[in-house]
C-alpha atoms as one frame of an Amber mdcrd trajectory, in Angstrom:
protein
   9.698 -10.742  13.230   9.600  -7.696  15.629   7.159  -8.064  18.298   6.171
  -4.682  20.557   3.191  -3.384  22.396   1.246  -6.331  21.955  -2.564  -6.098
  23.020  -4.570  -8.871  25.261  -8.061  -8.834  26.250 -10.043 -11.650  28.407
 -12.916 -12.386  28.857 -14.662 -11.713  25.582 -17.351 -13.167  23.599 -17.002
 -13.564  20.275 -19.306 -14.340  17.439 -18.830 -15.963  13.759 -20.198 -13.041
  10.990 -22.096 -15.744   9.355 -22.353 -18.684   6.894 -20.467 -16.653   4.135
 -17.497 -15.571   6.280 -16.438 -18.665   7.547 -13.452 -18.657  10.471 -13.922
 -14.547  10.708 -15.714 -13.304  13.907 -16.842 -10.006  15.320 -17.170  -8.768
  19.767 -19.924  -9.613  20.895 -22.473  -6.072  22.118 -19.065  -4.147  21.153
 -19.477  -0.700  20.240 -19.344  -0.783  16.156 -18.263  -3.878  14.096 -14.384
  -5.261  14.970 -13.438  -8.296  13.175 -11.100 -11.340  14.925  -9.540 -14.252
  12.954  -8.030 -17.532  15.299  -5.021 -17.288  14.861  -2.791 -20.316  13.131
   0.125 -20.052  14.993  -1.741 -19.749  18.546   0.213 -15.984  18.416   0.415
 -12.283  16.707   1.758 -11.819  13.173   2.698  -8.436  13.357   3.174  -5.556
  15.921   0.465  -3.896  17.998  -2.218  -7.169  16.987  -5.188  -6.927  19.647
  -5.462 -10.230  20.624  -8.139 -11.702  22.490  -8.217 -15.128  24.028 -10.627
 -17.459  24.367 -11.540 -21.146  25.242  -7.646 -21.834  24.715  -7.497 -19.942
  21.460  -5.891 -16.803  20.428  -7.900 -14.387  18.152  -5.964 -11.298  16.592
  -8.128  -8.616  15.280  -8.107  -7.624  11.636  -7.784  -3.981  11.026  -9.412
  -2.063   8.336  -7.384   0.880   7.743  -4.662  -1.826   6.968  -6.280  -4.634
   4.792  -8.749  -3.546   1.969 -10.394  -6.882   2.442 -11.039  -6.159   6.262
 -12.243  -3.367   4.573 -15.125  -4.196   2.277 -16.220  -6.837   5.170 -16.961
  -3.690   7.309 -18.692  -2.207   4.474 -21.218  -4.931   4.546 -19.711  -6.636
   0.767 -22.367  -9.518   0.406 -19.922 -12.488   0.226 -15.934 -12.816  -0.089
 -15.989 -16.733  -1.423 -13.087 -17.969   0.543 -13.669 -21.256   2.805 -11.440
 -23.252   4.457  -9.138 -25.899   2.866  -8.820 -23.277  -0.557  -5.942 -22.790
  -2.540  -5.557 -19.128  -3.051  -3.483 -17.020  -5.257  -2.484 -13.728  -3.667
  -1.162 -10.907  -6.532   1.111  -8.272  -4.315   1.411  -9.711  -1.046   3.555
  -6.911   0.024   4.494  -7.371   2.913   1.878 -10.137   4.043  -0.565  -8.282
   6.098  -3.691  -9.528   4.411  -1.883 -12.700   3.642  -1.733 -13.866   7.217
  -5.672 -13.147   7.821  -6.542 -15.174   4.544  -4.099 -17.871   6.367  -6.298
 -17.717   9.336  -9.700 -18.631   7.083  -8.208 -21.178   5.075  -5.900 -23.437
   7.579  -5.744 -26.095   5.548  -5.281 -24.865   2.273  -2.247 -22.911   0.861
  -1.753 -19.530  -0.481   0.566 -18.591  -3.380   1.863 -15.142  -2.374   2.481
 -13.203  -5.031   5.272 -10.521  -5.296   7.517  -8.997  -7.026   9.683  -7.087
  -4.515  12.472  -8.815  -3.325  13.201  -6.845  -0.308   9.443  -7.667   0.804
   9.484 -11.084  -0.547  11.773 -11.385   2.827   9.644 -10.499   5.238   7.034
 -12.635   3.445   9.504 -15.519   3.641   9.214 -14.526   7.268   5.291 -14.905
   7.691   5.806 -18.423   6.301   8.449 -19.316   8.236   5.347 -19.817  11.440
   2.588 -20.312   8.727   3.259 -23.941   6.649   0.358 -22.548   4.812   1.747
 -19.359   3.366   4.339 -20.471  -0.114   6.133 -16.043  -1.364   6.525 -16.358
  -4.898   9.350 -14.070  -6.307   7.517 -12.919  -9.048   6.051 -10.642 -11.880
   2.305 -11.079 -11.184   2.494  -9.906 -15.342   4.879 -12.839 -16.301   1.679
 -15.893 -16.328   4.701 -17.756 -18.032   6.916 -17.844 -14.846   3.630 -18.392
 -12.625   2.390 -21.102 -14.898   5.594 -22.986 -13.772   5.150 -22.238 -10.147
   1.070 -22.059  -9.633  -1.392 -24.916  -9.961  -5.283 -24.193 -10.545  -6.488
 -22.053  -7.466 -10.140 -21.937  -5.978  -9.745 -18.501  -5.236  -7.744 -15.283
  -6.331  -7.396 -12.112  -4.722  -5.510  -9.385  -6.250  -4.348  -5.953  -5.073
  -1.475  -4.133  -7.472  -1.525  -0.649  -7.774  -0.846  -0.566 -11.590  -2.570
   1.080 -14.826  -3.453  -2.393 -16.287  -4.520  -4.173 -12.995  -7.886  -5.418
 -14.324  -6.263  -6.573 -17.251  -3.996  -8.650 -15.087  -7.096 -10.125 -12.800
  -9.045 -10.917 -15.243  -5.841 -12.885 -17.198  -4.743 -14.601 -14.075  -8.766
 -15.477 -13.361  -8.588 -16.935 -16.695  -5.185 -18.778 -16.476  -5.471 -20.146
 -12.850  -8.798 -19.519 -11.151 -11.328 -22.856 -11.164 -14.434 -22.320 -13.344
 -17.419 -21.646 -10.400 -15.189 -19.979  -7.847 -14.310 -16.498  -7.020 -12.110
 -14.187  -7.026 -11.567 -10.539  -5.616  -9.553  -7.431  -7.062  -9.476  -3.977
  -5.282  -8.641  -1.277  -7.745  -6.814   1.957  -6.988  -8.017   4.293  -9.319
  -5.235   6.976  -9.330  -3.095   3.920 -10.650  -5.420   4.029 -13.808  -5.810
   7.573 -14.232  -5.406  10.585 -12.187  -7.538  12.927 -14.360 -10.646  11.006
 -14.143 -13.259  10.715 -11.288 -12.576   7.457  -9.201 -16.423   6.464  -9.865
 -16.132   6.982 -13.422 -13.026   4.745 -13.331 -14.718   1.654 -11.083 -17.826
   1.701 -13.036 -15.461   1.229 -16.277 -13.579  -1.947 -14.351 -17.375  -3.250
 -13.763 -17.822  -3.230 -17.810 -13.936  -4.748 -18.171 -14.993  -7.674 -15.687
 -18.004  -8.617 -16.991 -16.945  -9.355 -20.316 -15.710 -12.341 -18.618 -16.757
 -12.737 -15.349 -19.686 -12.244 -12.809 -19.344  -9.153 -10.807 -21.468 -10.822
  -7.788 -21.008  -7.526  -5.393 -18.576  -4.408  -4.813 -17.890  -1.751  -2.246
 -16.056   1.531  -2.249 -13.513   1.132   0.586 -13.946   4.641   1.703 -13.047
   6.045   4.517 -10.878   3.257   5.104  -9.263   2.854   1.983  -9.856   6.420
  -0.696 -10.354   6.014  -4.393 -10.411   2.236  -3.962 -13.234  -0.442  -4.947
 -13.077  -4.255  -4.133 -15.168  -6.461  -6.707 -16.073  -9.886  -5.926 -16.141
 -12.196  -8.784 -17.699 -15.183  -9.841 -15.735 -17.254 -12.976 -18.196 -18.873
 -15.013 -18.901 -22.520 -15.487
C-alpha cells in the first residue's frame, strides 16, 4: 500500500473514551475531541494517518469526515457494542477504511469484510495482508446463501451500503448471523432510499423498520461530517 506524508507527534497524552469504547482513545486537554486507535501492525494503514507514539506504541488517529462510525463517536452516540476478541461482520468494506479501525478494537477477534467490488476487494486483500485479523469476502452482501457458506454466527454487525433496501438487508443479515444479545450498527444514506423525501422523514421510518425486530438502543445524525446519514445502534433480542 502507498505510504506518503505520514504524520508523527511525541510526546502526547492520551486517554481511553470510557468503559463503552474499549481500545479507542482521545488527546488529552486537546482543543475539541480527536479520536486514536493502537495500531495492530505497530504502523499506518493508509496515507496521511496522524500517528502519535507512545510508551512503545503507535496510535493512528481516526478521522471523521472519513468513517461514519468515527463519526457518530464524535457525536456523543451512547454506546457502539464492539469489545475486543468479537467476531464482526462488515457489509461494504469498500475499500477498508473503517475496517482497519474496527481491527484496532477487536485484536483478537476477526472481521468478515464484506464486498462486492472486486476491484476494491484488492485493496482489501491488501489491508489483510498486515492485519491476520481482517478475512475480504467477495460478495453480494444480498446473496445470505453465498454468506451462509462463508460466515459463521458474529457478535457484532456493522453495515454501511448505499442501497434502496439497506435496512431490509441489516435487519436480514442481523437475523441470519448476528448472536441473540449483541449489537449491531447500520448507517443509512437516505438519498439511496429516496431522493424526494426529507432525510428525517426517511430515518425516523428506518427507526419503525428496526424495531419490528430489534432494539434501537441509540442513533445520531452524522451531520456535518457525514449529510443525510444516520447510524443506529442495535440491540438483537434474546
Amino acid at each position: 500500500m502507498r505510504r506518503r506524508n505520514q504524520r508523527r507527534r511525541t510526546n502526547t497524552k492520551l486517554e481511553m473514551l470510557g468503559k463503552k469504547f474499549p481500545n479507542i482513545y482521545s488527546l488529552a486537554g486537546g482543543k475539541g475531541k480527536r479520536l486514536f486507535t493502537e495500531s495492530l501492525t505497530g504502523k499506518e494503514s493508509f496515507p496521511e494517518e496522524t500517528l502519535i507514539r507512545m510508551n512503545g506504541k503507535v496510535f493512528r488517529e481516526w478521522e471523521p469526515e472519513r468513517s461514519k462510525l468515527a463519526a457518530a463517536i464524535m457525536k456523543d452516540i451512547s454506546q457502539i457494542g464492539i469489545r475486543e476478541g468479537m467476531n464482526v461482520l462488515y457489509l461494504g468494506a469498500a475499500h477498508g477504511y473503517t475496517v482497519s479501525f474496527i481491527s484496532d478494537i477487536i485484536r483478537t477477534g476477526m472481521i468478515f469484510a464484506v464486498e462486492k467490488a472486486p476491484q476494491v476487494v484488492r485493496e482489501l486483500i491488501l489491508v489483510s495482508a498486515e492485519r491476520k485479523n481482517v478475512a475480504p469476502v467477495l460478495a453480494d452482501a444480498q446473496d445470505f446463501e453465498e454468506l451462509g457458506r462463508r460466515v459463521p454466527l458474529v457478535d457484532f454487525v456493522y453495515q454501511d451500503i448505499a442501497q434502496q433496501n439497506q435496512t431490509e438487508i441489516f435487519t436480514r443479515s442481523c437475523r441470519a448471523f448476528l448472536k441473540p444479545g449483541h449489537f449491531g450498527m447500520l448507517a443509512v444514506k437516505a438519498r439511496s432510499i429516496d431522493v424526494s423525501r426529507k432525510p428525517k422523514e426517511i430515518f425516523n421510518e428506518v427507526r419503525r423498520t428496526l424495531e419490528r425486530e430489534l432494539v434501537v438502543v441509540d442513533y445520531r445524525y452524522l451531520d456535518p461530517f457525514e449529510k443525510d446519514h444516520c447510524l443506529f445502534v442495535c440491540k438483537k433480542r434474546n
